[in-house]
C-alpha positions as a Python dict, from the first residue, in 0.01 Angstrom:
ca = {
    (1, 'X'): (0, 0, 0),
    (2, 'X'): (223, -166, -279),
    (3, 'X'): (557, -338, -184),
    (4, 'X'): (866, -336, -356),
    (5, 'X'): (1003, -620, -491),
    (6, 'X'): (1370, -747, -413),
    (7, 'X'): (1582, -756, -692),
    (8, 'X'): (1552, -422, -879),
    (9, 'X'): (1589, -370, -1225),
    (10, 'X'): (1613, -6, -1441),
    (11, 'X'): (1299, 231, -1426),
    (12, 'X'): (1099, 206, -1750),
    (13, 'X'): (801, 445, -1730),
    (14, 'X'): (491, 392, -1900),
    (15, 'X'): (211, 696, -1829),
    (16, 'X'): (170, 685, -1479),
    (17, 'X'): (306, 364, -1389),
    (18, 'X'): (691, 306, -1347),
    (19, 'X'): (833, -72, -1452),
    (20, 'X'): (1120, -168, -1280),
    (21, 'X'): (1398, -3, -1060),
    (22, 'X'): (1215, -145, -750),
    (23, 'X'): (875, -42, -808),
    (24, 'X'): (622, -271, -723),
    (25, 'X'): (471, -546, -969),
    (26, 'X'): (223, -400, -1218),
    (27, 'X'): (-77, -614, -1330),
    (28, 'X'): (-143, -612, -1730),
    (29, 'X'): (-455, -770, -1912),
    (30, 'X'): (-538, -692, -2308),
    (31, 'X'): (-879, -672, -2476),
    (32, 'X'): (-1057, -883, -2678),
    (33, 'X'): (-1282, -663, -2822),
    (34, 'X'): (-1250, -558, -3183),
    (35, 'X'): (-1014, -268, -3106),
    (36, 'X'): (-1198, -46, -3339),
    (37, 'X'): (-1531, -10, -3180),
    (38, 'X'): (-1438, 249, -2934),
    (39, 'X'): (-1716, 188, -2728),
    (40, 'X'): (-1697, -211, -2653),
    (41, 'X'): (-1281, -152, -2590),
    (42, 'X'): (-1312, 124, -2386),
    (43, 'X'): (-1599, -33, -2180),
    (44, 'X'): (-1401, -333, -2099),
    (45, 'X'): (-1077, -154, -2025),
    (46, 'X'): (-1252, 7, -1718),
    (47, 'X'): (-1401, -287, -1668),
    (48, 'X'): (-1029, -456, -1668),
    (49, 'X'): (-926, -82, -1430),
    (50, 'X'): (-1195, -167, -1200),
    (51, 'X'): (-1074, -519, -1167),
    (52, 'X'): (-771, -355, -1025),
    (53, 'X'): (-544, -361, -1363),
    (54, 'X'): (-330, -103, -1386),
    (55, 'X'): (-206, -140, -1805),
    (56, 'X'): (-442, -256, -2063),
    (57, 'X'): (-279, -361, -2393),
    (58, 'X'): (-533, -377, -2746),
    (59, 'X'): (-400, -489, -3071),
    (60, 'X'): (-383, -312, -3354),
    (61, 'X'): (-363, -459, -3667),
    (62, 'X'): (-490, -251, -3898),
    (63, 'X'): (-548, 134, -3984),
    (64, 'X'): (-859, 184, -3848),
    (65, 'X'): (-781, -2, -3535),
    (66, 'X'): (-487, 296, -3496),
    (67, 'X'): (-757, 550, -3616),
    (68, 'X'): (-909, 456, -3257),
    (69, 'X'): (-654, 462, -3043),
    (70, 'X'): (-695, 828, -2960),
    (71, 'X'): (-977, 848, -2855),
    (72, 'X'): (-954, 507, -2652),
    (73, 'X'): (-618, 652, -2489),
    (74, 'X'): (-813, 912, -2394),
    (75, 'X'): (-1135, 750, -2212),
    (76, 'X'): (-872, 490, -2041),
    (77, 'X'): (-885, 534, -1702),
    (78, 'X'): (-494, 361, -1687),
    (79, 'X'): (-175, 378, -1932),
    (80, 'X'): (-303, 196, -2307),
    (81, 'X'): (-30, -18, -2446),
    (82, 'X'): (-33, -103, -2824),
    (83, 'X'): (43, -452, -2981),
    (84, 'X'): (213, -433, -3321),
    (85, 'X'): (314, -676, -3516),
    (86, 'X'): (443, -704, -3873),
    (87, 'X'): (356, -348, -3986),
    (88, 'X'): (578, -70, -3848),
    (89, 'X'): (340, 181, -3964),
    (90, 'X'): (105, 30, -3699),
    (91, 'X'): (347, 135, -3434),
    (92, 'X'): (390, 497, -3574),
    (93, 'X'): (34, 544, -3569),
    (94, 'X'): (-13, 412, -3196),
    (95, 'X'): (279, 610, -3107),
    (96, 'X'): (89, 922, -3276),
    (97, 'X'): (-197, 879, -3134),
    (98, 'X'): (-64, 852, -2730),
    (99, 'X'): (3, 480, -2677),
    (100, 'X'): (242, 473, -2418),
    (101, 'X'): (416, 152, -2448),
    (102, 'X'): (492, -38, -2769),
    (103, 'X'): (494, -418, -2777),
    (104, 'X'): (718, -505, -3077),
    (105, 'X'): (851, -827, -3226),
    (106, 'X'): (1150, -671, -3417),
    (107, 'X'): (1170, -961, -3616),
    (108, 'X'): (839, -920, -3770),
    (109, 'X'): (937, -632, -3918),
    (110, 'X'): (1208, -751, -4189),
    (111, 'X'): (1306, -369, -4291),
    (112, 'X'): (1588, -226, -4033),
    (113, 'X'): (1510, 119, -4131),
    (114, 'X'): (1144, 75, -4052),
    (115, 'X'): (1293, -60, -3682),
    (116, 'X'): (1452, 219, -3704),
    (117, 'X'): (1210, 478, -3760),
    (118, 'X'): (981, 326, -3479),
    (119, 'X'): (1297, 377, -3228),
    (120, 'X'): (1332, 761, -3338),
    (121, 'X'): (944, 778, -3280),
    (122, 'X'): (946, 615, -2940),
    (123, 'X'): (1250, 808, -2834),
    (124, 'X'): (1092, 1161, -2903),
    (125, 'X'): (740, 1072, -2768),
    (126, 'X'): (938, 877, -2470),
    (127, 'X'): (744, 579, -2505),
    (128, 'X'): (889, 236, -2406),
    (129, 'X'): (880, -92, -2582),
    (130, 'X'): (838, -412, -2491),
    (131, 'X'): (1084, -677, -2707),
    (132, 'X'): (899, -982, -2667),
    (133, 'X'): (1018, -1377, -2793),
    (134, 'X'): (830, -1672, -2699),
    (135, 'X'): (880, -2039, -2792),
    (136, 'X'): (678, -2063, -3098),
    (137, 'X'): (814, -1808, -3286),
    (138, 'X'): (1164, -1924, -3197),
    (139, 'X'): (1095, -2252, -3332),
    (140, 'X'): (905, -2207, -3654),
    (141, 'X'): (1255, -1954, -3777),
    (142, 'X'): (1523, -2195, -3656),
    (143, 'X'): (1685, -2437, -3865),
    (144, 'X'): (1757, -2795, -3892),
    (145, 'X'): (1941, -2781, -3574),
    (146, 'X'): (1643, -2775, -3355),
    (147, 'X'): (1492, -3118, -3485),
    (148, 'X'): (1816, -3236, -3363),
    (149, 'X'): (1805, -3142, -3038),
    (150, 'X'): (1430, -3273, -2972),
    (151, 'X'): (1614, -3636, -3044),
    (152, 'X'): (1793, -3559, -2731),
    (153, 'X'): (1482, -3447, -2538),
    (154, 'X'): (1527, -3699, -2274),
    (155, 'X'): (1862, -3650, -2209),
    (156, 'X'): (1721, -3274, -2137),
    (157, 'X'): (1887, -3068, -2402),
    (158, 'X'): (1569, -2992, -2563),
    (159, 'X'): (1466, -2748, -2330),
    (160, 'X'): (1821, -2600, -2283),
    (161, 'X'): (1838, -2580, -2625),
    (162, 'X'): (1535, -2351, -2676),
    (163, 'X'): (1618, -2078, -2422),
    (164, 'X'): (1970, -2079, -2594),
    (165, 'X'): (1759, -2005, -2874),
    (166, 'X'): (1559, -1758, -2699),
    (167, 'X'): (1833, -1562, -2540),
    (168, 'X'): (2023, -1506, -2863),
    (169, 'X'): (1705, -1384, -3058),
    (170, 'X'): (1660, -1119, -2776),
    (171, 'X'): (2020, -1039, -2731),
    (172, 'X'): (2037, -992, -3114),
    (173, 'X'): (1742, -748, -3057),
    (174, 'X'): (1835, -568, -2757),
    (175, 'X'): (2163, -511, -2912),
    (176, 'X'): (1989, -380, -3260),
    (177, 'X'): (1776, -92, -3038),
    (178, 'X'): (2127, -39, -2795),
    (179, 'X'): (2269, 49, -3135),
    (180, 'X'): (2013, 326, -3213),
    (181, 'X'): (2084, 439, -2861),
    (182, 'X'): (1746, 331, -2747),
    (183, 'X'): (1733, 164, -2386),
    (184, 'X'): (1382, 246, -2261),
    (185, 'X'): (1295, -142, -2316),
    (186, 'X'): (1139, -418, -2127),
    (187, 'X'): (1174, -778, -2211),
    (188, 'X'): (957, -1080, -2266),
    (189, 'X'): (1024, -1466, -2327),
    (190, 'X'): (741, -1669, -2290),
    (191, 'X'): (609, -2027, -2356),
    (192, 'X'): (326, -2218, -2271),
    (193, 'X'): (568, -2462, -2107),
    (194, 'X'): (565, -2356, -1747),
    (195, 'X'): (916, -2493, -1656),
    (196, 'X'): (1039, -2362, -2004),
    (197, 'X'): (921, -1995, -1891),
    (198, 'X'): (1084, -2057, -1562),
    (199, 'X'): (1401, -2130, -1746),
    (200, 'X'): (1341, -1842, -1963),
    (201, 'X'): (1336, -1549, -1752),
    (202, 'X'): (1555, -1692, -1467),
    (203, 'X'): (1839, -1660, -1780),
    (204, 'X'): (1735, -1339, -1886),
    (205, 'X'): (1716, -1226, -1516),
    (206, 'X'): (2095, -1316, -1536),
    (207, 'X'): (2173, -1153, -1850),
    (208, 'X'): (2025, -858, -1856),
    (209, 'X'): (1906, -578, -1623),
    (210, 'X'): (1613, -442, -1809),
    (211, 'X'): (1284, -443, -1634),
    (212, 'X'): (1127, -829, -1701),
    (213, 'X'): (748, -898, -1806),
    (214, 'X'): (626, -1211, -1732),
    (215, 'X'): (360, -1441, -1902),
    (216, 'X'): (261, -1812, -1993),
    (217, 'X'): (166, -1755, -2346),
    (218, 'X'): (-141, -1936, -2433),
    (219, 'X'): (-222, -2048, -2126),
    (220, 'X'): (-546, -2237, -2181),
    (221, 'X'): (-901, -2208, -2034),
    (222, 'X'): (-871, -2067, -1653),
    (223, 'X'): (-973, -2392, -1541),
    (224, 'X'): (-611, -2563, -1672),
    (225, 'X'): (-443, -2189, -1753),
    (226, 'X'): (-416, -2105, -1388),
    (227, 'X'): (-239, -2375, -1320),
    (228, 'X'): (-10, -2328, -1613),
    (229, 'X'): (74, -1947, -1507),
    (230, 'X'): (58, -1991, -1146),
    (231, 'X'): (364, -2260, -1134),
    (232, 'X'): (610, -2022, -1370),
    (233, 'X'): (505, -1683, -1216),
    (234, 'X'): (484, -1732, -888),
    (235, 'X'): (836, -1931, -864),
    (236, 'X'): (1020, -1657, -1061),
    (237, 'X'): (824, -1386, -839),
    (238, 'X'): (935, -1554, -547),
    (239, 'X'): (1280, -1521, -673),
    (240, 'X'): (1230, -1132, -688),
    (241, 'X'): (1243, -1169, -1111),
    (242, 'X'): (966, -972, -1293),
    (243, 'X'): (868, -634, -1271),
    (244, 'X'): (512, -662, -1454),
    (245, 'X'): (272, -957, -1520),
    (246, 'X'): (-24, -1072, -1745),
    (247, 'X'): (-186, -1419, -1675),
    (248, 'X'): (-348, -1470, -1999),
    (249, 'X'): (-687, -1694, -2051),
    (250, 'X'): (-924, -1834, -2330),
    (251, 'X'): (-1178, -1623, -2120),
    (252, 'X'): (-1320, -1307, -1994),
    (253, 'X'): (-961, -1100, -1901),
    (254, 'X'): (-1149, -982, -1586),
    (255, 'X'): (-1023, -1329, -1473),
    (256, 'X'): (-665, -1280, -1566),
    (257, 'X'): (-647, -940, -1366),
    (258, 'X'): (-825, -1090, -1011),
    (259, 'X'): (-590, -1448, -1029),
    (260, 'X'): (-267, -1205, -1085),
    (261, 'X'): (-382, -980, -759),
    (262, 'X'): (-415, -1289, -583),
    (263, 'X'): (-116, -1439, -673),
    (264, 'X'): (65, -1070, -574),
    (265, 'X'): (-113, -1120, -258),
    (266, 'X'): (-87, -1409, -134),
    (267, 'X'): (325, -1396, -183),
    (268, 'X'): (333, -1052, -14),
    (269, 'X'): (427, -839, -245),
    (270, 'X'): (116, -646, -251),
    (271, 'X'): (-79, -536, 43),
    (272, 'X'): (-415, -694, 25),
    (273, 'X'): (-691, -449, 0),
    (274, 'X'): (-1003, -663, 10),
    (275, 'X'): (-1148, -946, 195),
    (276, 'X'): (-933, -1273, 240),
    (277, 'X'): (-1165, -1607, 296),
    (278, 'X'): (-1015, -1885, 393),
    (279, 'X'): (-1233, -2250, 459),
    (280, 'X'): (-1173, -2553, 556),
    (281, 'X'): (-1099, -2830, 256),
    (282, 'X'): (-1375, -3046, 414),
    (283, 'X'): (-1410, -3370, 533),
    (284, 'X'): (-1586, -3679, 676),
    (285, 'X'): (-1610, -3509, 1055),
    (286, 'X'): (-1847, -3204, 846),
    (287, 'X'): (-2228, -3228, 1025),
    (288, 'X'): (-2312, -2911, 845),
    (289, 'X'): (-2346, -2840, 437),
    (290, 'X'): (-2034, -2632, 434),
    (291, 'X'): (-1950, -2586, 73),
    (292, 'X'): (-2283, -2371, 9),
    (293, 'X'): (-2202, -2160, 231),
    (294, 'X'): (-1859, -2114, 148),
    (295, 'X'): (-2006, -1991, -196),
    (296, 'X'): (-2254, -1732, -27),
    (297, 'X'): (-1975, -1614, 153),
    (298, 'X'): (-1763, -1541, -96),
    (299, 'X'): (-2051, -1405, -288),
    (300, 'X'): (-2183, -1140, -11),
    (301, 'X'): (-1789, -1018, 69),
    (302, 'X'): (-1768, -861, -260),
    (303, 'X'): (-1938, -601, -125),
    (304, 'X'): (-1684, -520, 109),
    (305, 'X'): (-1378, -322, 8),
    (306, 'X'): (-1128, -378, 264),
    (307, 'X'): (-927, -614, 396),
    (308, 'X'): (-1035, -794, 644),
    (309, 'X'): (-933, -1197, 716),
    (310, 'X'): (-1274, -1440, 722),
    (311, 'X'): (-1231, -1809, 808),
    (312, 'X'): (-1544, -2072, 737),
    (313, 'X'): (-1490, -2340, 907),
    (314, 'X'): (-1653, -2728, 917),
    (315, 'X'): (-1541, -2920, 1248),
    (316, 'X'): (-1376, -2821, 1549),
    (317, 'X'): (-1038, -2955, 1483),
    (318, 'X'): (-955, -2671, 1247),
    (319, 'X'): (-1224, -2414, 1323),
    (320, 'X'): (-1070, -2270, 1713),
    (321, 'X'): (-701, -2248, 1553),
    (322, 'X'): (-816, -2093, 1242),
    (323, 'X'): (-1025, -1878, 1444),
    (324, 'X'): (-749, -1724, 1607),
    (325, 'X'): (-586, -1580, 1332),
    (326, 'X'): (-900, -1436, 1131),
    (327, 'X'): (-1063, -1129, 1197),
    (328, 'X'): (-1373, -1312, 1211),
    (329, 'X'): (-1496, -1669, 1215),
    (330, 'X'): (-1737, -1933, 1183),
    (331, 'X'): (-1672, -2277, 1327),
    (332, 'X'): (-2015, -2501, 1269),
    (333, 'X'): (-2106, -2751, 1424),
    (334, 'X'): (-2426, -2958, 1431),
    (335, 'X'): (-2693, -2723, 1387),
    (336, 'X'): (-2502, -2483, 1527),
    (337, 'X'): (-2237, -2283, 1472),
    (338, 'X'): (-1964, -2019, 1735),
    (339, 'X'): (-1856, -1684, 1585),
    (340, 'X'): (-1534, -1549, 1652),
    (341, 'X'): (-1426, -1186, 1646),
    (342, 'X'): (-1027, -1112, 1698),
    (343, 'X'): (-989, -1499, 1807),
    (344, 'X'): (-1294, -1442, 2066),
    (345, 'X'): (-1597, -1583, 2087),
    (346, 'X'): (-1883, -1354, 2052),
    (347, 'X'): (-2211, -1539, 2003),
    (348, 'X'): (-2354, -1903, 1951),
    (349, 'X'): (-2636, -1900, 1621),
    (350, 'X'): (-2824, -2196, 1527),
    (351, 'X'): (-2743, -2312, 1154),
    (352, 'X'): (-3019, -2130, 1000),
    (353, 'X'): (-2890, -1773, 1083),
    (354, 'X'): (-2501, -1886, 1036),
    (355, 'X'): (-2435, -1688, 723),
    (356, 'X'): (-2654, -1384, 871),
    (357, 'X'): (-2443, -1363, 1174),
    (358, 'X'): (-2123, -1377, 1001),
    (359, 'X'): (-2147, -1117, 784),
    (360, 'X'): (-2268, -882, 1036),
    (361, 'X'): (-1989, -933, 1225),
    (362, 'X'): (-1783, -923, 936),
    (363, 'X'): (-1939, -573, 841),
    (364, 'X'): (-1896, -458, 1194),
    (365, 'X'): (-1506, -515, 1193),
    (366, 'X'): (-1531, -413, 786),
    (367, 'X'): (-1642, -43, 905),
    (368, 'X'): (-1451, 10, 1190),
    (369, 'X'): (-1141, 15, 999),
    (370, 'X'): (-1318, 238, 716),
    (371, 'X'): (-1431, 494, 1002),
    (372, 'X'): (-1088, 472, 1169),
    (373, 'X'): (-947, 535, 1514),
}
């Protein structure tokens, strides 16, 4: 079971999946695959569903890549979002062919009547966009003003400066689609400064009540990129701001969708539906190769699909307490090693059969709770 998130914003809803007005935090990823081979796209956006991601955007920057869309939107196991940029007729096409959200930088498009016409599209098909800003395009339109303020970056006005910046480039936008009578929006200011996002949405949070997505834009390698995304989303999610998410990476987005149900996880606003495996962070008192086994662990638990709370531990200063808490345990010793089931102790293994015996007990506690009462 989802949970809802505190501070709700309006209901924005895109296919099946509602943004906003309280409903719980939706997980995004995009494709990297040429969006006009139908196969590769559609193979990774179940690949991306399966990961447990529940929108999948794909670019779309040229006629052909539109020409696909159909038929993608129609093999997607979850809503298909289309990324447009520069060419309205992009977004008419996506619309046409079933999109159901738009991501839009209005000012990419130079034409107001071509703005226009995308509104009066997206209002008839009742297909949401998302108005997105981030700090690079903010910076490469603004004037001579901004070199000013980065002379009085270490006074701190630099970053102030560019979610002034920000905020009046979206409220110039927001106020441009409010005119056409169009409100079915959701916003997006992003950076790949992680205090600058931070910044960013905790004004727009303030400003405005439409639903919030929230991203570090080029983020970086996982390795680095977690980091980077991890520091702004989770301390505006802990804030109840956001509504939907997309940790982006240099990588495979099968990564980006597993780290953002983690992170949804592990600050309980998501019920966590597979295995949790926690270990000890190792030390001098270890007598037994723990980190190898850690590995295997995490490896063979895959295989389970539901929650259940699994604690490796190295030493018996952690291993009892930790024990207590997790469904089941391993506290090693010198070739040796206690299980624990509920906090009890059910069975002494020598080292060799360690990772055996866990994960039959784990499997034992694993289908009780599939079989039920």
């Amino acid at each position: 079971m989802s949970k809802t998130k505190s501070n709700s914003t309006r209901a924005v809803q895109v296919g099946s999946v509602t943004i906003g007005g309280g409903a719980p935090v939706s997980i995004q990823s995009m494709t990297n695959t040429p969006t006009h081979d139908v196969e590769a796209t559609l193979a990774q956006v179940r690949r991306l569903a399966d990961a447990g991601c529940e929108l999948v955007r794909v670019s779309v920057p040229r006629r052909r890549d539109t020409s696909a869309l159909s038929e993608i939107v129609a093999g997607s196991p979850v809503p298909i979002i289309a990324d447009v940029h520069f060419q309205h007729q992009r977004a008419l096409e996506a619309i046409e062919a079933g999109a159901a959200k738009i991501r839009l930088n209005p000012g990419n498009i130079k034409d107001p009547k071509h703005v226009a016409r995308v509104l009066d599209a997206c209002r008839e098909r009742r297909v949401p966009i998302r108005i997105g800003v981030n700090e690079g395009s903010v910076v490469e339109r603004h004037d001579k003003t901004l070199r000013q303020a980065e002379q009085d970056a270490l006074a701190g006005d630099y970053r102030k400066h560019l979610v002034d910046l920000m905020m009046d480039y979206l409220e110039g936008y927001v106020r441009l689609f409010e005119s056409h009578s169009f409100e079915n929006i959701v916003l997006a200011a992003k950076s790949n400064d992680a205090r600058l996002a931070i910044d960013a949405y905790e004004a727009l949070a303030k400003r405005f009540d439409y639903p919030l997505h929230l991203g570090v834009t080029h983020a970086g390698p996982p390795e680095t990129g977690r980091i980077r995304s991890i520091a702004a989303l989770a301390a505006l999610l802990a804030q109840g701001i956001g509504d939907t998410l997309r940790i982006s990476y240099a990588a495979d987005p099968v990564l980006e969708v597993l780290d953002a149900k983690e992170l949804l996880w592990s600050l309980r606003l998501r019920e966590r539906t597979e295995p949790e495996l926690i270990a000890c962070p190792t030390c001098a008192r270890l007598e037994v190769d723990l980190l190898p086994l850690v590995q295997q662990v995490r490896e063979r638990l895959s295989a389970i699909r539901v929650p259940i709370k699994v604690a490796v531990m190295g030493c018996v200063v952690n291993g009892p307490g930790e024990a207590d808490d997790a469904d089941v345990a391993l506290c090693a010793g010198k070739g040796r090693a206690d299980i624990y089931v509920a906090g009890q102790k059910r069975r002494t293994v020598p080292e060799s059969d360690m990772l055996t015996a866990l994960l039959e007990e784990c499997k034992i506690v694993a289908d009780s709770r599939t079989q039920g009462p």
